[in-house]
VEXTORGU-948237 format. One record per residue: residue number from 1; residue in one letter; x, y, z negated of N, C-alpha, C in turn. Coordinates in pm, 1 decimal, always signed. Each point is the difference from the previous one (the first is absolute). Layout:
num|residu|n_c1|n_c2|n_c3|ca_c1|ca_c2|ca_c3|c_c1|c_c2|c_c3
NUM|A|X|Y|Z|X|Y|Z|X|Y|Z
...
***
This chain:
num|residu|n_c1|n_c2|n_c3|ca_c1|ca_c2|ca_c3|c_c1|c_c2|c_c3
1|X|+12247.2|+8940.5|-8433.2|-7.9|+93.4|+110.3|-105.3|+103.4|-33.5
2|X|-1.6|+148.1|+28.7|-82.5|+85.7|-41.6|-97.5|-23.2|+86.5
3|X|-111.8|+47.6|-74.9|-142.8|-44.0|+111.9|+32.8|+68.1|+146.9
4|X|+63.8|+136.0|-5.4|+27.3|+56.7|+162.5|+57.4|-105.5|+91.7
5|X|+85.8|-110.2|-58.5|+82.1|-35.7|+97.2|-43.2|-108.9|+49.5
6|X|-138.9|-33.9|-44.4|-87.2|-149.1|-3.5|-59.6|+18.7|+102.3
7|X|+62.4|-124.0|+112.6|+9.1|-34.7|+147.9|-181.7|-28.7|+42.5
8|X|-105.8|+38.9|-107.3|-142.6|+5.4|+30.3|-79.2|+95.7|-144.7
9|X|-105.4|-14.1|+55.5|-106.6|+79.8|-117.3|-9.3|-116.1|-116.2
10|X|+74.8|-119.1|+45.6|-74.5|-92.3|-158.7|+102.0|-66.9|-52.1
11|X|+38.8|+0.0|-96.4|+137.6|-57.7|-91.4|-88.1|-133.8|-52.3
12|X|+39.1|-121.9|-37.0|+29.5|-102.4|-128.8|+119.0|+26.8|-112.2
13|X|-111.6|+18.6|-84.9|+39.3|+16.8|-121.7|+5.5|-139.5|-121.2
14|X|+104.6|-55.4|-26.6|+8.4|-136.5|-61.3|+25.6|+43.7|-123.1
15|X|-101.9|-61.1|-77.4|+68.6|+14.5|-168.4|+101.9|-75.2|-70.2
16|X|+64.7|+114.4|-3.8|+136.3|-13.4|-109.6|+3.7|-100.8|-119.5
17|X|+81.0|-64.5|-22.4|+64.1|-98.7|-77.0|-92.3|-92.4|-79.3
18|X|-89.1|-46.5|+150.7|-80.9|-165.0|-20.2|+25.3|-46.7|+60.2
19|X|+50.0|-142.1|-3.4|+89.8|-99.2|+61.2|-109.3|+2.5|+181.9
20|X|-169.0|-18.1|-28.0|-42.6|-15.7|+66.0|-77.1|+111.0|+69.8
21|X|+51.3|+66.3|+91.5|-29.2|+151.5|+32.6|-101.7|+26.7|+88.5
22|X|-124.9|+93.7|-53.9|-99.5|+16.3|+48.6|+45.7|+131.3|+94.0
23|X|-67.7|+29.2|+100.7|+12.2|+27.1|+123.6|-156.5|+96.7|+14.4
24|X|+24.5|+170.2|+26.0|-120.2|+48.8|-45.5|+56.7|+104.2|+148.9
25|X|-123.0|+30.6|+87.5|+46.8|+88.2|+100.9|-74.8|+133.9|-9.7
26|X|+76.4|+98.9|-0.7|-48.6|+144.3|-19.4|+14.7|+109.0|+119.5
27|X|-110.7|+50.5|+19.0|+61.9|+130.4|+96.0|+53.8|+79.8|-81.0
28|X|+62.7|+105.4|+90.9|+136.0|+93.1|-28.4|-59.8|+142.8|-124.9
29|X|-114.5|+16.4|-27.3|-27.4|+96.1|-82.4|-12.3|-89.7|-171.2
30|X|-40.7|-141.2|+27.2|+11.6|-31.6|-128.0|+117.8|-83.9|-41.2
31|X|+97.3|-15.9|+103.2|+156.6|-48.5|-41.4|+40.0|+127.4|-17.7
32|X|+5.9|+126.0|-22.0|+38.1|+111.3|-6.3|-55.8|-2.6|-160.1
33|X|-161.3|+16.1|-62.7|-20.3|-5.0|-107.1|+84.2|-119.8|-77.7
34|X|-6.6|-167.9|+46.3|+60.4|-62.3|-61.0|+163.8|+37.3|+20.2
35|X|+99.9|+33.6|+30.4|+152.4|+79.6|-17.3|-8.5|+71.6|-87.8
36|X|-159.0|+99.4|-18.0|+62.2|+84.4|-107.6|-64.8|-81.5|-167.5
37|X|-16.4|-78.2|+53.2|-44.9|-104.0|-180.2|+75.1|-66.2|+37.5
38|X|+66.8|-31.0|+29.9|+92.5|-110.5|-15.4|+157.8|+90.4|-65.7
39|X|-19.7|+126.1|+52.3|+115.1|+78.7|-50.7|-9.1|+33.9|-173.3
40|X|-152.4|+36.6|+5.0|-46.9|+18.6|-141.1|+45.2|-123.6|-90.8
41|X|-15.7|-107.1|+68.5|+1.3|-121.6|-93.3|+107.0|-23.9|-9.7
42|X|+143.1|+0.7|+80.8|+111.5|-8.2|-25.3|+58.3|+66.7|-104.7
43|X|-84.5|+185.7|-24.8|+67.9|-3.9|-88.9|-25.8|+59.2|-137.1
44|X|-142.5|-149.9|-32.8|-60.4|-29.9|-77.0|+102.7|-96.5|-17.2
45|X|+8.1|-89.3|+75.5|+83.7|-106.7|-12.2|+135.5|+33.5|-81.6
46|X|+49.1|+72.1|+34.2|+135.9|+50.0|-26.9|+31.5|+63.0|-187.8
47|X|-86.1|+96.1|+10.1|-39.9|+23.4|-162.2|-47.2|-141.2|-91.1
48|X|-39.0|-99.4|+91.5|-36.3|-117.9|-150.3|+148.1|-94.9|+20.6
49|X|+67.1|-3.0|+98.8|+118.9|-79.9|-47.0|+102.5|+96.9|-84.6
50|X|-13.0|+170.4|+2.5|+120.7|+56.4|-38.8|-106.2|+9.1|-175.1
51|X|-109.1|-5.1|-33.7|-29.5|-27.1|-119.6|+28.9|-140.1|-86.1
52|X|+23.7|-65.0|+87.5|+76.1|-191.1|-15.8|+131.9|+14.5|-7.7
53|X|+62.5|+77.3|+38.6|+128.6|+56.3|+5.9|+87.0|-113.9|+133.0
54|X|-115.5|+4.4|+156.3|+27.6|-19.4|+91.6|+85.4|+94.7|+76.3
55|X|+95.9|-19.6|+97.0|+56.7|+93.7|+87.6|-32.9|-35.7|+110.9
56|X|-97.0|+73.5|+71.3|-31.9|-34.4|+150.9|-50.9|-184.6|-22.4
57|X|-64.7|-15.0|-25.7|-11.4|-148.5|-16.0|-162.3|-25.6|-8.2
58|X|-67.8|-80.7|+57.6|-150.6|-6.8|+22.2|-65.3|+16.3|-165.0
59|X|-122.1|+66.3|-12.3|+3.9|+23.7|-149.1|-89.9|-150.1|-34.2
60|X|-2.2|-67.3|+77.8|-87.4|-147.0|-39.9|+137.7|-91.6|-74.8
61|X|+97.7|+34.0|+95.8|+130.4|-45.4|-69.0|+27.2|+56.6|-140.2
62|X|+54.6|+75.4|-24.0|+36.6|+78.7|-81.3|-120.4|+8.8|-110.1
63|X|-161.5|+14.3|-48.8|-74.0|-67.1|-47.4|+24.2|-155.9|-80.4
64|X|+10.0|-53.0|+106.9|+27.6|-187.5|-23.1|+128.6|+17.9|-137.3
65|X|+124.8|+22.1|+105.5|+124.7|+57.8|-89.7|-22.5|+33.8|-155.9
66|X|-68.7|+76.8|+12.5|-45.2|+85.4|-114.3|-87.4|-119.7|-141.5
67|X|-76.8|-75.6|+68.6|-62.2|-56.0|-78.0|+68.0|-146.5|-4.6
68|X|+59.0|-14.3|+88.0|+123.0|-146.5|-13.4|+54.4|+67.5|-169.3
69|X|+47.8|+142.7|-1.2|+140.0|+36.3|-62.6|-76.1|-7.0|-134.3
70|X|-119.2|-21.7|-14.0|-71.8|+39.3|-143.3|+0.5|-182.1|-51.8
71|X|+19.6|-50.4|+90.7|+1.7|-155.3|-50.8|-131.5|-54.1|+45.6
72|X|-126.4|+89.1|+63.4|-108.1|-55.7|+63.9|-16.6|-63.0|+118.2
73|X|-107.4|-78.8|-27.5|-3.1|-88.3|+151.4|-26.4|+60.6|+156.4
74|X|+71.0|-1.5|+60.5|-89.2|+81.2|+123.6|-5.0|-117.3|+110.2
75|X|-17.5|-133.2|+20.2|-2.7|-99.7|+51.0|-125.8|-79.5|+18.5
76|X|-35.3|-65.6|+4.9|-100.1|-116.2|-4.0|+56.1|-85.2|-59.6
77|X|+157.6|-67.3|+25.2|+58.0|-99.2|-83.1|+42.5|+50.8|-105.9
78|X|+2.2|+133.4|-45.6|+57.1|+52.9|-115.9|-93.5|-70.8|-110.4
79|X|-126.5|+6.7|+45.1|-63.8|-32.1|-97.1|-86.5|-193.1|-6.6
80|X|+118.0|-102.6|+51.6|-55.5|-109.4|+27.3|-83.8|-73.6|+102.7
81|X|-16.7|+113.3|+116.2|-76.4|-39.5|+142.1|+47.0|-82.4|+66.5
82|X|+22.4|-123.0|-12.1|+52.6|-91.6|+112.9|-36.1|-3.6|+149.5
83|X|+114.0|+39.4|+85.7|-22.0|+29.5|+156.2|-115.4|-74.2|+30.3
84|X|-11.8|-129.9|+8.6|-68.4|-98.4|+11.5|-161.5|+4.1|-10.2
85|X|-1.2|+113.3|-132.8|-148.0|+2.7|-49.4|-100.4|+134.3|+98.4
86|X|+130.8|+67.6|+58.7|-74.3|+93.1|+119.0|-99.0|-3.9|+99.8
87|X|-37.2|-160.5|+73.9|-76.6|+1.1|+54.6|-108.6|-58.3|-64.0
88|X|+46.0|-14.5|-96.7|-174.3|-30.6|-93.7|-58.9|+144.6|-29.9
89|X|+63.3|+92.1|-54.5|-9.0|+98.5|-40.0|-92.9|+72.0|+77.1
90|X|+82.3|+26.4|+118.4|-47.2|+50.9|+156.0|-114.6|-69.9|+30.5
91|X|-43.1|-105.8|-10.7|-144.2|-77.7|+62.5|-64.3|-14.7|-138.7
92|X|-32.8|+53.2|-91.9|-64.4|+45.6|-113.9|-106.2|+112.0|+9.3
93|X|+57.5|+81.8|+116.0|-26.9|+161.3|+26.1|-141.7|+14.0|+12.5
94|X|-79.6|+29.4|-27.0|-148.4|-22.1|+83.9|-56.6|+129.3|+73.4
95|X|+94.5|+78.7|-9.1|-20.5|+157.0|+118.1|-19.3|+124.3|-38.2
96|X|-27.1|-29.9|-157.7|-69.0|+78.4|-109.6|+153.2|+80.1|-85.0
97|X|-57.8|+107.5|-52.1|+53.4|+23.0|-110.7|+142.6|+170.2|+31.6
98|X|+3.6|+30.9|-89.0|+138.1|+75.1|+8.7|+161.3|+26.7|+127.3
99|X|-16.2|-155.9|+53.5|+88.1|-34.2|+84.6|-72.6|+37.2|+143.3
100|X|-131.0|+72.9|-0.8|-72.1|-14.8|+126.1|+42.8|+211.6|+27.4
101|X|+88.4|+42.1|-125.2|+37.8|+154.9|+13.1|+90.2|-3.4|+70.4
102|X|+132.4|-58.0|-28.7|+83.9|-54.8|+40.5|+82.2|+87.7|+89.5
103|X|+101.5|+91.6|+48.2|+54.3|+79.3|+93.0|+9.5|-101.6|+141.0
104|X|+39.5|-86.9|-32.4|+39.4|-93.3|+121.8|-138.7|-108.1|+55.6
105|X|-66.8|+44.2|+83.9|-128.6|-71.5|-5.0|+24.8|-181.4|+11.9
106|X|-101.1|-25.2|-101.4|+11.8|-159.5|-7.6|-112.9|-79.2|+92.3
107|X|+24.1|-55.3|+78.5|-96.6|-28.6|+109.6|-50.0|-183.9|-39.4
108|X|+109.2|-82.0|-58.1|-77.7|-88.2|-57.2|+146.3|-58.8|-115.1
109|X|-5.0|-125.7|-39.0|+59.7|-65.6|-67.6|+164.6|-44.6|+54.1
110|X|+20.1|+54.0|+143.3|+126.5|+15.6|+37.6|+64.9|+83.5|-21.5
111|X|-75.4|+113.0|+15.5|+37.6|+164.2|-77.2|+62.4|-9.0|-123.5
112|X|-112.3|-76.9|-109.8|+73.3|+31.6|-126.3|+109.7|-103.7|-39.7
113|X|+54.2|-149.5|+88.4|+69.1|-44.4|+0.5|+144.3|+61.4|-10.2
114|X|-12.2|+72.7|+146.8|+134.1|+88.5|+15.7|+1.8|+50.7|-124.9
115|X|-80.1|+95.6|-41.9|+60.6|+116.0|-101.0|+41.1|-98.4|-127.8
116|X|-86.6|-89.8|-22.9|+34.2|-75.5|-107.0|+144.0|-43.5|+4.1
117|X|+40.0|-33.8|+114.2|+157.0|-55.2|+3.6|+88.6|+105.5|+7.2
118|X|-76.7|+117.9|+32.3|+121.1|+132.4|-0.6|+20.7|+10.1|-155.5
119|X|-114.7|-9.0|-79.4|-17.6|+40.5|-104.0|+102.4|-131.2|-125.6
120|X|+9.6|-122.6|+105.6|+65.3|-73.1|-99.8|+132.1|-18.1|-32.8
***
């Protein structure tokens, strides 16, 4: 719905394609800035799947695709991760490190569970 037609001054905005969707509330001048990055990013988005030789297709997809087609792993089990060994993995974490950049904020060892199983 365009921000005009939004039945108050404050939208929820849920992020896109995480199973577990965070929930962020904005007044109407910065859901207006976020529409127009989100437009930008679409079609950022759009140029890296048609360089994958995606058609309209998420470029995270089309990426993956791409590196499936080279014979590389893009899995966790691609490369011997047994499902099983995920929650060791995940309670290993100690809060530290590289994974604390992360786009999707990791709030503790349940956090990186999920992604770990998205990832497997």
């Amino acid at each position: 719905m365009p921000v005009e037609e939004s039945p108050n001054t404050n939208m929820s905005i849920g992020t896109h394609h995480w199973p577990a969707q965070e929930r962020v509330t904005y007044g109407r001048p910065a859901v207006e800035a976020l529409a127009e990055e989100v437009a930008r990013a679409e079609a950022r988005q759009a140029d890296v799947s048609a360089a994958f030789g995606g058609r309209n297709g998420p470029a995270g997809v089309c990426l993956k695709n791409f590196v499936a087609g080279l014979g590389l792993p893009v899995q966790l089990r691609d490369v011997g991760v047994a499902k099983d060994e995920l929650p060791a993995i995940a309670a290993s974490w100690d809060g530290s490190g590289p994974i604390t950049t992360n786009p999707r904020k990791i709030r503790g060892k349940e956090d990186l569970l999920e992604i770990l199983e998205l990832a497997w």
